[in-house]
N, C-alpha and C positions, 0 to 999 in steps of 0.2 A: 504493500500500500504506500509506504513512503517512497517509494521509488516511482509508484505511478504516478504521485502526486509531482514530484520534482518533475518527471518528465512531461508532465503538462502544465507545470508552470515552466518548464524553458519551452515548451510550444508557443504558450498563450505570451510570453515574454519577446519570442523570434515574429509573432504576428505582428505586434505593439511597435517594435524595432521597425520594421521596415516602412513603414507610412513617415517616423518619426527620420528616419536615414535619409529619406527622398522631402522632406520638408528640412531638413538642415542643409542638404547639397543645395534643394531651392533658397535658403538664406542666405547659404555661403555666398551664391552667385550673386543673387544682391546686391548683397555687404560689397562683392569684388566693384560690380557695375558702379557703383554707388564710391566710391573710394577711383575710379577713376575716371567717374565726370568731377570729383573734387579734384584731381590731380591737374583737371585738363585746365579746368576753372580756376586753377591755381596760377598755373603759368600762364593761359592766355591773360588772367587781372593784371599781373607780375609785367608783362611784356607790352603791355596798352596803360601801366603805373609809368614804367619807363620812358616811353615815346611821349607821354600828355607830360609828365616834366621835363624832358629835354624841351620840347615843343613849344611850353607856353612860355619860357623865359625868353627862346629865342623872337618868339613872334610877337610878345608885348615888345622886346627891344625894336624890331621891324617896323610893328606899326607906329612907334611914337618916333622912331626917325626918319622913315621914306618921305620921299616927295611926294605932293600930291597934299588935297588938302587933310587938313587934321581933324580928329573927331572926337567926340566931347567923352574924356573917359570917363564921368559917372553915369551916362546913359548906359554904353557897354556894361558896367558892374551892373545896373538897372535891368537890362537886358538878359543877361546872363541870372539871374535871381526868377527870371520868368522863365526862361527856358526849363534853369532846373525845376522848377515848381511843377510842371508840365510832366517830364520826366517822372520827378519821383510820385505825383498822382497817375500816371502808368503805372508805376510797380507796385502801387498799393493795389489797384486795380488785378495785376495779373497776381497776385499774393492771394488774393480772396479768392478769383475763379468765377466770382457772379458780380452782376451790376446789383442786385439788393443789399446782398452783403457788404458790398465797397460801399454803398451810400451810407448805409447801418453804419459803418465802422466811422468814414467821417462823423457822420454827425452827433454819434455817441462819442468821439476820441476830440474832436474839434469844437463845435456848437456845444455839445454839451457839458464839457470843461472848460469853459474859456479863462480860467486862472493857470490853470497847465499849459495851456497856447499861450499864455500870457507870460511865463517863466521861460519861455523861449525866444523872446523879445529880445534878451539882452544876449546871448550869443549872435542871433541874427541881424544885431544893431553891431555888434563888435566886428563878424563876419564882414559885413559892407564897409566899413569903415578900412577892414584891413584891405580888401581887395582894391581900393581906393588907391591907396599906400603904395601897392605894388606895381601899379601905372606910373606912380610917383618916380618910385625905384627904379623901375625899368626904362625913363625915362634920361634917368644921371649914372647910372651904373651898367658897363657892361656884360653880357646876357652870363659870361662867364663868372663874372666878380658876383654879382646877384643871385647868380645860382648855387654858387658857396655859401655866400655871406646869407642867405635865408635860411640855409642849415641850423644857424641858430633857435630856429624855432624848437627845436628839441631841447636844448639847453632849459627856455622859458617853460615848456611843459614840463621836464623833469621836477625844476624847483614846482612849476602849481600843483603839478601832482605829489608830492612832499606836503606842502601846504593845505588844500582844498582837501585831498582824498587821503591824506594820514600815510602814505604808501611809504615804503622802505627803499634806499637802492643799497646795490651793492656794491661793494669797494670799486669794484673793475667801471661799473657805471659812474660815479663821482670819475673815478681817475680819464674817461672818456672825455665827460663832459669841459675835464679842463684842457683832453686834448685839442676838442672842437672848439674852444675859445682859441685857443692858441696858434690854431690854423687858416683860422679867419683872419685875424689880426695879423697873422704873416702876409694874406694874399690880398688884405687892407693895404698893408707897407709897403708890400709891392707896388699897386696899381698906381698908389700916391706919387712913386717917381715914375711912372711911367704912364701920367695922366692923355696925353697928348699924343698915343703910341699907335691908337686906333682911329678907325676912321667914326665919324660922327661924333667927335669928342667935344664940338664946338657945342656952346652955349651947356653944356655940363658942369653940374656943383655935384661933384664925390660928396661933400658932405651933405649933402640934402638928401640924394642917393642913398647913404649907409643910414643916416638917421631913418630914413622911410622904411627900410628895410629893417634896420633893429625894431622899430615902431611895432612892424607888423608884425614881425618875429615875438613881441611879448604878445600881443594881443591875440595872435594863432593861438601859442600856449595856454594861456586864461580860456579863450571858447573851448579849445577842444577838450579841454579838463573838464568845465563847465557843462558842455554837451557831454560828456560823458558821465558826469553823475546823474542828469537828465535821466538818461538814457538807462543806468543801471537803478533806477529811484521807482522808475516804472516798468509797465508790461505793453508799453505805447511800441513798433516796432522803428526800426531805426529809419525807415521811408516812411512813415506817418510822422514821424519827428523832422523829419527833411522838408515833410510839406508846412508843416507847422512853420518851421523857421524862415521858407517861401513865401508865406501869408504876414508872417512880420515882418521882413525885411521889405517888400515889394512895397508896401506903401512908405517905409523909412526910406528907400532910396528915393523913391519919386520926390519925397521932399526935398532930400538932400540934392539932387540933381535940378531945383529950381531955387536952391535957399544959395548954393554956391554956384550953378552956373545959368541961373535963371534970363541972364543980358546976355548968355549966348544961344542962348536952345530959343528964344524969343526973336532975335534977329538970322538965327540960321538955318533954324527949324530945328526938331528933338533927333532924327534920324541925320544928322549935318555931317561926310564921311564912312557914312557906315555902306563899305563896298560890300564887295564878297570876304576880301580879306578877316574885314573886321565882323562879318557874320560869322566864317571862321574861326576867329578869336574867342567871340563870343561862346559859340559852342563846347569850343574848347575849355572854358573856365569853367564851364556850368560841368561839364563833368569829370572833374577833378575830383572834387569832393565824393563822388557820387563812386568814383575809381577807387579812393584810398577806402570806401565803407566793405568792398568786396574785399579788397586783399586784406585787411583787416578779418574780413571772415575766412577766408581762403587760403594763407600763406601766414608765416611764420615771421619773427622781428629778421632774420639772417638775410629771408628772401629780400626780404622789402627793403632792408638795406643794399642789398646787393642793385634792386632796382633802383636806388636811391643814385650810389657811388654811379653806375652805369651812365646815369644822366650825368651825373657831374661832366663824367668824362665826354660825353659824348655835344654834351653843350659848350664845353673848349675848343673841341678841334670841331665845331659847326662854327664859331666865333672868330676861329682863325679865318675861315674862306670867306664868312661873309660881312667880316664886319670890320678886317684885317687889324683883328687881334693878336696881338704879340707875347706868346710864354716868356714868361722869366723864371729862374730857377725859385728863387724865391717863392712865386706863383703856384709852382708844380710842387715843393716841397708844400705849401700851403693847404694845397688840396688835396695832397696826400695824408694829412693828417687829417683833415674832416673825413675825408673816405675811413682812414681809420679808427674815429670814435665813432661814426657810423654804427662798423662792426662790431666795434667793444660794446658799446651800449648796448644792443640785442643779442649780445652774447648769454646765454643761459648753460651755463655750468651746472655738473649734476648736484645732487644735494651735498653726497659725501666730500665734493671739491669746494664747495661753495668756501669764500674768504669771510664770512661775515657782512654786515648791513649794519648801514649806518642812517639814522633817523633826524630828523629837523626838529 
């Protein structure tokens, strides 16, 4: 009797097994499929992060030196706020799957918080303001010096994320961060003797240039710290939070593009300039932001730096042909050290190695 009983529990055991064997090979495959639409999705963010920052530094420098007439850069920021708005109300849209759903979620997440849309205000007032800043920048610094010297905005977010969100770094991180002061300020030293080296260098203030650049470099750090506790405070998803910030900004800039250039948009009209070029531009900025929310989900601190250095480099030697920008050692030593606090900074060491963290 024990023997019949064991052999029909390993019957009733080998029946059980095989439904359960062919529903784990079906999840394995899953899991596999699923693991490498994230790999794909990875590199394709990672390789479209790289191209939109080589890209826009070179072509805000473009468009505020070309011939031809000039166009009014808070409508582009204005512009570019609508675009994205546009966009990220698409992906709420395709996130849901239905038009009743998608209305339901606005107007429960939007309309029906309006103190929550309202705490979004002030990233998306900082937000405008920085993008201002970088027309600025892009204007007195070139695309190479600019696309270093904004590196800093890591520096600014390490310390608000210290401050704002209690976070810890660790040794390697500090010792990064002072490599990345260190490297700017070389390819600061640089540029300073060798103001007058490139072409379009006429009617340029390096100091107005760095200061707009540092400006926007702290005020990157404060939003994105700021949107990120947003972000982690609620169950709001991170494209409903994009539109939210769409819906405040869009009416702050309309102001601000008639409060500061209201005697030009009046005598030259609001669209004054805006080719294909700067339709291009446009597009361009509006999704940036929208680039760094996937790799952020999709890639790792190494990759994104990696995509980060990439541009450095690849916005040098585009600077040289097109703008006939001149390396100096100094420059290249410069830039070599932001490439490598970069790295050091999203360096994650295993725990066993870990050197310690130190706190603010």
């Amino acid at each position: 009797m024990p023997k019949r009983r064991l052999r029909g529990e390993s019957t009733a055991a080998l029946s059980r097994t095989v439904p359960q064997i062919q529903k784990e090979a079906s999840g394995d495959k899953m899991q596999k499929k699923g693991e490498a639409k994230n790999a794909t999705l990875k590199y394709v963010s990672l390789v479209t992060l790289t191209l939109q920052n080589s890209l826009l530094g070179l072509s805000m420098r473009f468009a505020r030196t070309r011939d031809g007439d000039m166009f009014i850069s808070s409508t582009a920021v204005l512009m570019s706020e609508v675009v994205k708005f546009v966009i990220s109300l698409a992906l709420v849209y395709l996130e849901t799957g239905s038009l009743a759903v998608f209305l339901s979620n606005v107007h429960r997440q939007i309309i029906k918080e309006p103190l929550d849309t309202l705490k979004v205000c002030v990233p998306s007032f900082v937000y405008l303001v920085q993008n201002n800043l970088l027309y600025v920048s892009a204007s007195h610094l070139d695309a190479a010096t600019y696309q270093v010297t904004y590196q800093l905005k890591i520096l600014t977010t390490a310390l608000f994320s210290v401050f704002i969100l209690k976070r810890t770094l660790m040794r390697t991180q500090w010792i990064s961060l002072l490599t990345l002061v260190f490297g700017v300020v070389l390819v600061q030293l640089a540029e300073g003797h060798e103001q007058s080296s490139s072409k379009n260098a006429e009617g340029q203030n390096r100091f107005v240039g760095f200061t707009a650049a540092l400006t926007a470099c702290g005020l990157s750090g404060f939003a994105g710290v700021y949107f990120e506790k947003i972000l982690k405070g609620s169950d709001v998803t991170v494209w409903m939070r994009n539109v939210q910030l769409a819906l405040c900004s869009i009416p702050l800039g309309l102001i601000s593009c008639y409060a500061y250039d209201g005697r030009a948009i009046s005598e030259k009209g609001f669209f004054f300039g805006h080719d294909p070029f700067v339709n291009y531009l446009v597009l361009l900025q509006a999704g940036g932001g929208l680039i760094v929310a996937v790799v952020v989900k999709y890639a790792d601190n190494i990759l994104k730096g990696f995509a980060t250095s990439l541009a450095i480099v690849i916005s040098c030697v585009a600077a040289i042909y097109l703008f006939g920008f001149q390396l100096s050692a100094q420059f290249v030593l410069g830039a070599a050290f932001v490439i490598l606090s970069i790295f050091l900074y999203g360096y994650q060491p295993r725990k066993s190695d870990a050197q310690g963290v130190f706190k603010v």
